[in-house]
N, C-alpha and C positions, 0 to 999 in steps of 0.2 A: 026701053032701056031700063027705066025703073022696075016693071015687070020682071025682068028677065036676073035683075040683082034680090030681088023678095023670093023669088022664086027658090033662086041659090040659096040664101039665106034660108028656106023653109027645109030647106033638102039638109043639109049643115046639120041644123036644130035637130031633126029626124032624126038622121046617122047620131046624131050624141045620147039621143033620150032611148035607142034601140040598146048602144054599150052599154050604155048606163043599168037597162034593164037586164042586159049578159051578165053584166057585173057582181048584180045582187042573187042572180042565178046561179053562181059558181060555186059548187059544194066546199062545205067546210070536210079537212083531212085529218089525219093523226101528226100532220107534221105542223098544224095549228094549235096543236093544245100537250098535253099529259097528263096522264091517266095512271093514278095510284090504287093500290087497296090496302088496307088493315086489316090484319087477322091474326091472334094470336092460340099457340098451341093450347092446348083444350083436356077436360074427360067427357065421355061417352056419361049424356045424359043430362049437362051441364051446358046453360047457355050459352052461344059466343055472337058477340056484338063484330058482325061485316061493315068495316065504312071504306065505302068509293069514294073519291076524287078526280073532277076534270080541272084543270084549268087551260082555260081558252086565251092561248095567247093575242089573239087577234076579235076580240070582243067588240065592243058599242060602250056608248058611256055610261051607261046605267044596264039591268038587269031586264028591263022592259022592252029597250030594245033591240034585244037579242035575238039570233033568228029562227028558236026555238026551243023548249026545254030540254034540258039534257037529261035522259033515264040511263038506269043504270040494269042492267040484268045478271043476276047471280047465279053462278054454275059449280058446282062440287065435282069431282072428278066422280069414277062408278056410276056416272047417271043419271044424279040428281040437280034439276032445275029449281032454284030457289024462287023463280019470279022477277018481276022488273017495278023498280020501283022509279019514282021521278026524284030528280035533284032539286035542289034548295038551291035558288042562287044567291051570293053573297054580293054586299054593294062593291060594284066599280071601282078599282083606283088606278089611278092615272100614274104608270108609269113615266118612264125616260121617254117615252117612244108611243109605245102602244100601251092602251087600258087592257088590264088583266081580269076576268071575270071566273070566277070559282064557285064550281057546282058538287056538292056532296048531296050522299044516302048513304044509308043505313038498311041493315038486313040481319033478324035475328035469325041464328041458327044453331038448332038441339040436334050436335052428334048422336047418333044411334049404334055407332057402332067403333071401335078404335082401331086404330092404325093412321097412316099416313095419308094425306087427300090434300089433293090440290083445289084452290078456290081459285074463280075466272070471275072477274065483271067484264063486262062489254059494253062503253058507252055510247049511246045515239043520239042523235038532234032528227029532228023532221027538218030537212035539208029540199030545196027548190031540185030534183037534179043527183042523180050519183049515191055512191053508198052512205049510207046515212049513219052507218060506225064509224066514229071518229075516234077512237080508241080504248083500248085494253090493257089488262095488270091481271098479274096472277100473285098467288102468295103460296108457297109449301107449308102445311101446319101438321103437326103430329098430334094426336087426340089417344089419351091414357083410357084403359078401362076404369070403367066407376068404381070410384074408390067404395070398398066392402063397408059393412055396416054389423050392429051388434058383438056377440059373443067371437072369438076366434076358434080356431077351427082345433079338432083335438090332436096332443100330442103325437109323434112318429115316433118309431121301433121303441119300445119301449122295452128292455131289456134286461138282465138281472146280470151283474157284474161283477158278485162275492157273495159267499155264503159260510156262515159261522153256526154255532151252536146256538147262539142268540142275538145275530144281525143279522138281514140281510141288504146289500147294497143293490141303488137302483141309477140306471141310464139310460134317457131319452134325449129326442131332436124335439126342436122348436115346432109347433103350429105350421103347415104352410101358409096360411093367413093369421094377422092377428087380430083379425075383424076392423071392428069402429076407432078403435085407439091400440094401442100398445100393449102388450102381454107385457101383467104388473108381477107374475109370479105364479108358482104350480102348488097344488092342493095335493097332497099324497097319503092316502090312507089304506088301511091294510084291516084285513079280517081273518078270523081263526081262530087257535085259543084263548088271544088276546086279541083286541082293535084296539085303534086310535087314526089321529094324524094329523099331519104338521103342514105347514106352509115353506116354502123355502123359492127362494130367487133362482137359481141354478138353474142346469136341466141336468141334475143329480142327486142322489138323498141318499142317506145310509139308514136303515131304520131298526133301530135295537129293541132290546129286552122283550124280547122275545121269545119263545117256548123251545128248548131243543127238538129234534126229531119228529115237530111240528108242519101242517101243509096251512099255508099263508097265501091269500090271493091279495094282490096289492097293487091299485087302482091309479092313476094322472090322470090331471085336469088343469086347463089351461085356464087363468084368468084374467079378464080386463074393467074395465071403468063397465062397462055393459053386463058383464054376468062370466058362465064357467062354458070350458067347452065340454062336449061331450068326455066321458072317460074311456080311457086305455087300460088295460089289466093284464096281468100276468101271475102263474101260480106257482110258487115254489114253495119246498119244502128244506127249514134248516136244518141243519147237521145234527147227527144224534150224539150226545154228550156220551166222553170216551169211560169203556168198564174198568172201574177202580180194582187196581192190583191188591191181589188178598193180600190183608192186614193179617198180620199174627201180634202175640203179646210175647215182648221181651220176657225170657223168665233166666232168672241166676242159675249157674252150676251150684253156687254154696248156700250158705257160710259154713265156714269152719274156722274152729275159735281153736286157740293152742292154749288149753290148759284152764280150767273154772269155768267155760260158760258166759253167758252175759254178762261178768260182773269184772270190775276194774277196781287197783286198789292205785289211792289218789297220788298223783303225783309221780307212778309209776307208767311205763311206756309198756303195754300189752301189744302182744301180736293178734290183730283182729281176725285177718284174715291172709292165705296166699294170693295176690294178684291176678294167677290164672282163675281162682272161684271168684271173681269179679267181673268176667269178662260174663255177658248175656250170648244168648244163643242169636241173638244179630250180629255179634261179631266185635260189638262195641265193650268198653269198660264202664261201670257204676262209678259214679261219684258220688266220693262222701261228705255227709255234712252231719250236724248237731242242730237239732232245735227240743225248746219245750224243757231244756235244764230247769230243775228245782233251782231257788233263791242260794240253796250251803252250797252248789257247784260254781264256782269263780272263772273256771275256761274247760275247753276239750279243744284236742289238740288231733291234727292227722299226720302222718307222715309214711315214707316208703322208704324199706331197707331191705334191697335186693328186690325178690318179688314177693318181699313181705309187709302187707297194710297195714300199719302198729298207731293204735289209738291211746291217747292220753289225759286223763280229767284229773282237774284239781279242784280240794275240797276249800274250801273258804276257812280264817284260822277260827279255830274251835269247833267246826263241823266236825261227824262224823259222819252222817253219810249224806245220799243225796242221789238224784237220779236225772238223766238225760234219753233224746230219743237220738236214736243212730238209725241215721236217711241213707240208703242206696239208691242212685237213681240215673235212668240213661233217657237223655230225650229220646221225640220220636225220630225213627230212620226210615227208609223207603221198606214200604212192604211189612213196618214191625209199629207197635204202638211204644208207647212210652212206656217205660218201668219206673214204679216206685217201691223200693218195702224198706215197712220201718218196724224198729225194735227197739224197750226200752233198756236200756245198760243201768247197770246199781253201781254205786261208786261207794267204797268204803274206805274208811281211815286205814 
């Protein structure tokens, strides 16, 4: 009888220690843990730091005994296999419930090329039994072309926008690149019968004093913190300065004096001249003036009576005579030069 209950009792024990070994046999799932990645968008050529995360909701108390490490394997979409690397596990904490166990890695990775890529980990345990992926995270990261470097690139259409006798105007587009930094400003210089050149912000310049009916090649250049870009050029010729209308010289019809000749007696009102022997052969009238009177002449006088020019000088008292210059004179008009003529007048008591 005692036999037959040890017996029992061995068969019991059996059956417990066989579960018990099922138990520990039972693969871990993805519905035991989560499964993160980090990855941020990126340039081509520029490293970017991958970090996975498991966390094993249904762990052991500590890291040691756990029922295997957790690795992590990195995949890029297009093709490329990054490798597997192993997780780090973090200590134990004791949940509400169950102890949580947290496994990271890390994976460094230099874009080669830009556009859009999907990144994949895949984590695993060595697992007693069954698939030994216990889960996966993906992350979408967009990766920029490598940012350029040095001098920017030289200006577009470079064009000529006005043209003068001695300017000509210029207009251009920006760099497609502006290299390592920023386009500070354009270099514009010009050659022919004269050079120089200026600096200017814009992507415009006017550039003067310069040669009329002249051929001019006139150069852009892009600058930054790095150096100049190659030049742009373009040749034009200013406008040729317009032919000046023939000048002639104003010349009088007259004079003609009524009566004596140059000489005035003082105080008296002479007719100097008629109005029409005044008019110049541009069509204009002389005007009169007095300069250059001797000290005994006190005033000269002008006036019109009819279309008669009548001149007047008075002597100073106790002078007898004395003399002045009488000025005819028409500015210049289109097509005619100035007139001047002058004549000395005698003034007598």
């Amino acid at each position: 009888m005692k036999r037959n209950f040890e017996a029992r009792l061995a068969a019991v024990v059996s059956m417990g220690l066989v579960a018990s070994a099922v138990a520990f046999a039972v693969p871990a799932s993805a519905a035991n843990g989560k499964t993160t990645l980090s990855a941020s968008n990126g340039t081509v050529n520029v490293n970017q730091v991958l970090t996975a995360t498991y966390v094993d909701y249904n762990a052991d108390t500590n890291c040691d005994d756990e029922s295997g490490v957790v690795s992590f394997d990195f995949q890029i979409s297009r093709g490329a296999d990054l490798g597997t690397i192993a997780g780090t596990c973090t200590p134990v904490s004791n949940g509400s419930t169950t102890p949580v166990a947290t496994w990271t890695a890390t994976m460094n990775w230099t874009p080669t090329a830009n556009g859009s890529f999907t990144i994949t980990t895949y984590a695993t345990q060595q697992l007693l039994g069954g698939n030994n992926t216990v889960g996966q995270a993906s992350k979408k990261v967009s990766i920029a072309a490598a940012a350029p470097s040095g001098a920017p690139s030289k200006p577009q259409n470079l064009k000529v926008t006005g043209v003068s006798t001695n300017a000509v105007s210029l207009n251009w587009n920006a760099p497609s690149s502006s290299g390592g930094s920023a386009v500070s400003g354009y270099i514009v210089k010009w050659a022919g019968p004269t050079s120089g050149q200026i600096t200017v912000q814009a992507t415009n310049a006017n550039v003067g004093t310069l040669s009329a009916g002249s051929s001019y090649t006139f150069s852009v250049s892009a600058a930054n913190a790095q150096g100049w870009s190659d030049w742009v050029s373009v040749t034009q010729n200013t406008a040729n300065a317009p032919t000046p209308a023939p000048v002639q010289q104003q010349v009088l019809n007259g004079p003609m004096w009524t009566g004596g000749g140059p000489k005035v007696k003082s105080g008296t009102w002479k007719t100097f001249n008629d109005t029409a022997n005044l008019d110049t052969n541009a069509g204009r009238e002389a005007q009169l003036s007095a300069t250059g009177r001797s000290s005994s002449v006190k005033s000269v006088s002008f006036r019109y009576v009819g279309d008669q020019a009548q001149v007047r000088a008075v002597l100073r008292p106790g002078a007898k005579k004395g003399t002045f210059t009488l000025v005819e004179f028409s500015p210049v008009v289109p097509g005619f030069t100035a007139m001047r003529v002058t004549r000395t007048i005698k003034v007598v008591k």
